[in-house]
C-alpha positions in Angstrom: 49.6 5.3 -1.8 49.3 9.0 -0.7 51.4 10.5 1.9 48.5 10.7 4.3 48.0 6.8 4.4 51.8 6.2 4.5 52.1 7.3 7.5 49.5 5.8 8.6 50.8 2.2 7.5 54.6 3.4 8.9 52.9 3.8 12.4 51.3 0.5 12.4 53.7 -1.4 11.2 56.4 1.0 13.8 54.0 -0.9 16.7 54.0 -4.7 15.1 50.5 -4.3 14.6 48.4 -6.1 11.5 45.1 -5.0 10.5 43.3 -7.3 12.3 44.7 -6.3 15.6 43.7 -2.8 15.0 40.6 -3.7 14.2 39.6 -5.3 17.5 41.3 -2.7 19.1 38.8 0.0 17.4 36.6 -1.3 16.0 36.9 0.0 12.9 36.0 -2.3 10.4 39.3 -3.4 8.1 38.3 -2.8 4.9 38.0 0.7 5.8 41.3 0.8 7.8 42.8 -0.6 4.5 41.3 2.0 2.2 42.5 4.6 4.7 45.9 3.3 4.3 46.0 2.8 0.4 43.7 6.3 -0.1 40.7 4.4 -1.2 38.4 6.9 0.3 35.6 6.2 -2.1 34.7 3.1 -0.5 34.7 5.1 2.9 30.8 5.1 3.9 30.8 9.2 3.5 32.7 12.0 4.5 31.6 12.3 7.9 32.7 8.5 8.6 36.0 8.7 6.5 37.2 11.5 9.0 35.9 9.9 12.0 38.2 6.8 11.4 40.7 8.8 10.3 40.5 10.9 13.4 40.0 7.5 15.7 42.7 5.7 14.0 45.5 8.7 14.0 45.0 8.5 17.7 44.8 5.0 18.5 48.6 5.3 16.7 49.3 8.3 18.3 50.3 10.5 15.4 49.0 14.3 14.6 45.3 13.4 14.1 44.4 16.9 12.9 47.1 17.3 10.3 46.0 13.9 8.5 42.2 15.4 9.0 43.5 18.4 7.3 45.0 16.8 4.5 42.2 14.7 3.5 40.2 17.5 3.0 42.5 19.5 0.7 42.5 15.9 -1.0 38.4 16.2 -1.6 39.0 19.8 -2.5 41.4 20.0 -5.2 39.6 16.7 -6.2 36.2 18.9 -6.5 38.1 21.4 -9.0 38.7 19.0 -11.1 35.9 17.5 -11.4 33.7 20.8 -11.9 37.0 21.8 -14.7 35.9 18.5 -16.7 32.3 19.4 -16.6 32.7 22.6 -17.7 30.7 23.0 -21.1 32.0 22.9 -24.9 31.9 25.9 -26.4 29.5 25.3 -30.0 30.9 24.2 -33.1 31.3 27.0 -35.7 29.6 26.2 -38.9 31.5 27.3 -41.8 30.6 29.5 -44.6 30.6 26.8 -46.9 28.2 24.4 -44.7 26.0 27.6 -44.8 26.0 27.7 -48.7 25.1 24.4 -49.0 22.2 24.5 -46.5 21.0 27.5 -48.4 21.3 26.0 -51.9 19.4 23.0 -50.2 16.3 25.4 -49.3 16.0 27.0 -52.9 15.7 23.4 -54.3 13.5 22.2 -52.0 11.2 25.5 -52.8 11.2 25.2 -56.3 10.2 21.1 -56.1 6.9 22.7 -54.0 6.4 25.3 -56.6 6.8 22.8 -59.5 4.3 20.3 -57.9 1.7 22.9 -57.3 1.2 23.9 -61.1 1.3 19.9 -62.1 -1.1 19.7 -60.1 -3.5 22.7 -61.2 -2.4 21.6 -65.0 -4.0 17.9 -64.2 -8.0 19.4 -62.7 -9.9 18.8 -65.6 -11.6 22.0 -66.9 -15.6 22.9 -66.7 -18.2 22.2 -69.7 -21.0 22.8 -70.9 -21.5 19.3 -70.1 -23.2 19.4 -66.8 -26.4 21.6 -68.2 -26.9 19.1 -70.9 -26.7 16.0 -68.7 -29.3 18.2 -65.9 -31.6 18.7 -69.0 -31.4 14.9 -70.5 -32.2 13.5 -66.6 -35.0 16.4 -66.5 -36.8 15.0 -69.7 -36.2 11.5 -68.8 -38.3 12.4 -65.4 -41.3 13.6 -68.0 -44.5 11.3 -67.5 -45.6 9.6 -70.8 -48.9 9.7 -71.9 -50.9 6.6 -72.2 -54.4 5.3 -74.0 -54.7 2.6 -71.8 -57.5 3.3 -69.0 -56.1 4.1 -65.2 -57.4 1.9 -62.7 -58.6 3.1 -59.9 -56.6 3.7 -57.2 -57.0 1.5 -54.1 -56.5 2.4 -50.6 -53.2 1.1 -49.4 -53.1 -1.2 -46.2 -51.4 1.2 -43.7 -49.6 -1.4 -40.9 -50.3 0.0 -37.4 -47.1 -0.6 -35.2 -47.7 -2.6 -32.3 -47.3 -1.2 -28.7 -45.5 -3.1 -26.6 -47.5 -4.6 -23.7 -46.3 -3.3 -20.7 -46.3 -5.4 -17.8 -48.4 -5.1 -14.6 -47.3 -4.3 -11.1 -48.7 -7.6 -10.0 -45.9 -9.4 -12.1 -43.1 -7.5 -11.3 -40.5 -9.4 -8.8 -38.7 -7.7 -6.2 -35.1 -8.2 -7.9 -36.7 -5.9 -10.9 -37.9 -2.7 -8.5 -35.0 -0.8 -8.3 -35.0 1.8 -5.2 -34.7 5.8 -4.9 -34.2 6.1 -1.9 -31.7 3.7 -0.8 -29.0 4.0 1.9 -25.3 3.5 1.4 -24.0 2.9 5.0 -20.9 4.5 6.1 -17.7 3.0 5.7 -16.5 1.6 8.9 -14.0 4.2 10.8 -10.7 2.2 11.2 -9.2 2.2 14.3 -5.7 4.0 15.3 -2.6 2.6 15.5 -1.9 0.8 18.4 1.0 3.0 20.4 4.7 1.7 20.4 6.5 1.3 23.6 10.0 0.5 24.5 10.1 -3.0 26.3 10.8 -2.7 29.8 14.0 -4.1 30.8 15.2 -7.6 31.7 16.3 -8.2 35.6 20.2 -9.0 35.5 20.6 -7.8 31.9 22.1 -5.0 30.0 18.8 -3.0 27.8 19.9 -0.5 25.2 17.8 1.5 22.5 19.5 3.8 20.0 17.1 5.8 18.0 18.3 8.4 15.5 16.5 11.7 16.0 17.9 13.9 13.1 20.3 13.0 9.8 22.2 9.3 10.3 24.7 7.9 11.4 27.1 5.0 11.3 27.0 2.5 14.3 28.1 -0.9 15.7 27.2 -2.7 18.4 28.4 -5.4 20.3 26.6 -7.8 23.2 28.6 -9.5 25.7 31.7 -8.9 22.8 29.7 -10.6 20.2 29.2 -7.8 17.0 25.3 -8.2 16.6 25.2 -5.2 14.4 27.0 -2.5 12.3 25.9 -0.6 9.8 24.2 3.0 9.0 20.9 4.5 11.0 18.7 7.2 9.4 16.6 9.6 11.0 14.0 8.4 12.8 15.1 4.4 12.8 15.7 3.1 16.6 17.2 -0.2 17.6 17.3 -2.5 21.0 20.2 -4.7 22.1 19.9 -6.8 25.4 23.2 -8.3 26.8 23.4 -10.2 30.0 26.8 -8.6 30.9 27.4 -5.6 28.7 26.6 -3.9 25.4 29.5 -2.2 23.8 28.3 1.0 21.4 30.3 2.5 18.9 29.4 5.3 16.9 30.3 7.9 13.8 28.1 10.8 14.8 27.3 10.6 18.1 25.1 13.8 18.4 22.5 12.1 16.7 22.3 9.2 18.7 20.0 9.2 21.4 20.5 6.4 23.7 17.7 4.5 26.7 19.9 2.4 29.2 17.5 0.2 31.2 14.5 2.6 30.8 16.0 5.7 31.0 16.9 8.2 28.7 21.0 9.2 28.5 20.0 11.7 25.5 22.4 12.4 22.9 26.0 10.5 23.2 27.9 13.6 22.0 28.6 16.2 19.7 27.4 16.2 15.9 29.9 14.3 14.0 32.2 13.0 16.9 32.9 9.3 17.0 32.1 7.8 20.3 32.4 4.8 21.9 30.6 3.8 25.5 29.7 0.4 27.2 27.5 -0.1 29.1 27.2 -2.7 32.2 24.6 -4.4 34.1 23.8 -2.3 36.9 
């Protein structure tokens, strides 16, 4: 357990206070409250978040919620060090001169089995003859015509085949399906229709309307209607929600510059500063 979330744990224990109790009390979830205590901050939903709680929860104890702020950071520093001192690259391994000698012996071998297999090959081409003319000269006089007293017939015309022309069909047989147009129209592709627009629903008479919609970066949020959690988790840029209570809607949340809120059609605007934890509820007028 670190120093930071000892003192922590002495001041809640100092007021006879479980984690549970602090929890409803904050509304800080208590798996986080415990990871503050016991310095798991990597299952802390960010940096941003882990000092919000820790800020929120060093107050709601009433101890030096700076100094504790301070601290966890010098924690995430020193712990960056060390991690960029690990990653830090391995210097090359030095090949000695014997792995050198070896490598090199390795390349004159494998040169000389090259070398060696080029002249078996040139000894195994058989060689040119004299051959070849006499073979020309044998096939030449085999060609030779031999004379014969027999009497030549007479030669008789050969039949020459004509090839047949393929009868082409007239225009009177032709079906429609086999006509095949030049000139035909593709029509244009239908033009889809815009989006239809998105409007906040109006409120509710006797009821509590609220819309949170992130406008830059995220942050984390929980909301409650009529003191029933409906929702707690993180927003992203751009992503807006709508609660409706019929008495109130409790808001609680870990960067509240972010967090543009609409109470019963109107706009509020931002809930705070960039990375300040707020909560606000919010009543039916």
């Amino acid at each position: 357990m670190s120093h930071l979330g000892a003192e922590l744990k002495a001041a809640r224990e100092n007021r006879n206070m479980t984690l549970r109790q602090v929890e409803n009390e904050t509304n800080i979830r208590m798996q986080y409250l415990s990871a503050l205590e016991e310095g798991r901050y990597d299952q802390l939903p960010g940096k941003v978040y882990a000092l919000g709680f820790l800020r929120s929860y060093a107050k709601f104890l009433e101890v030096d919620d700076q100094a504790l702020v301070d601290e966890l950071k010098q924690f995430w520093h020193e712990e960056d060090e060390e991690i960029q001192t690990i990653t830090q690259p391995v210097a090359p391994e030095v090949v000695s001169p014997i792995s050198k000698g070896i490598l090199r012996f390795a390349g004159y071998a494998l040169v000389a089995v090259v070398c060696a297999g080029i002249v078996f090959f040139a000894a195994g081409r058989p060689k040119d003859t004299g051959a070849q003319p006499e073979v020309a000269k044998k096939i030449t006089e085999e060609q030779k015509p031999k004379t014969n007293n027999s009497p030549i017939p007479a030669p008789t015309s050969p039949l020459i085949e004509q090839p047949s022309t393929p009868a082409v069909p007239s225009g009177e047989n032709l079906s429609p399906a086999s006509i095949i147009p030049t000139d035909q129209t593709v029509p244009p592709a239908p033009v889809g229709q815009p989006p239809a627009s998105t409007t906040e629903p109006a409120p509710i008479a006797n009821t509590v309307a609220v819309t949170l919609s992130i406008i830059q970066d995220r942050s984390w949020v929980a909301i409650s209607e009529d003191g029933v959690l409906r929702f707690e988790g993180i927003l992203n840029a751009g992503q807006q929600m709508s609660f409706l209570g019929k008495e109130t809607v409790f808001v609680h949340v870990g960067n509240a510059g972010v967090v543009d809120v609409t109470y019963n059609g109107q706009n509020m605007g931002p809930l705070g500063r960039l990375n300040e934890v707020i909560r606000k509820e919010f009543v039916r007028s």
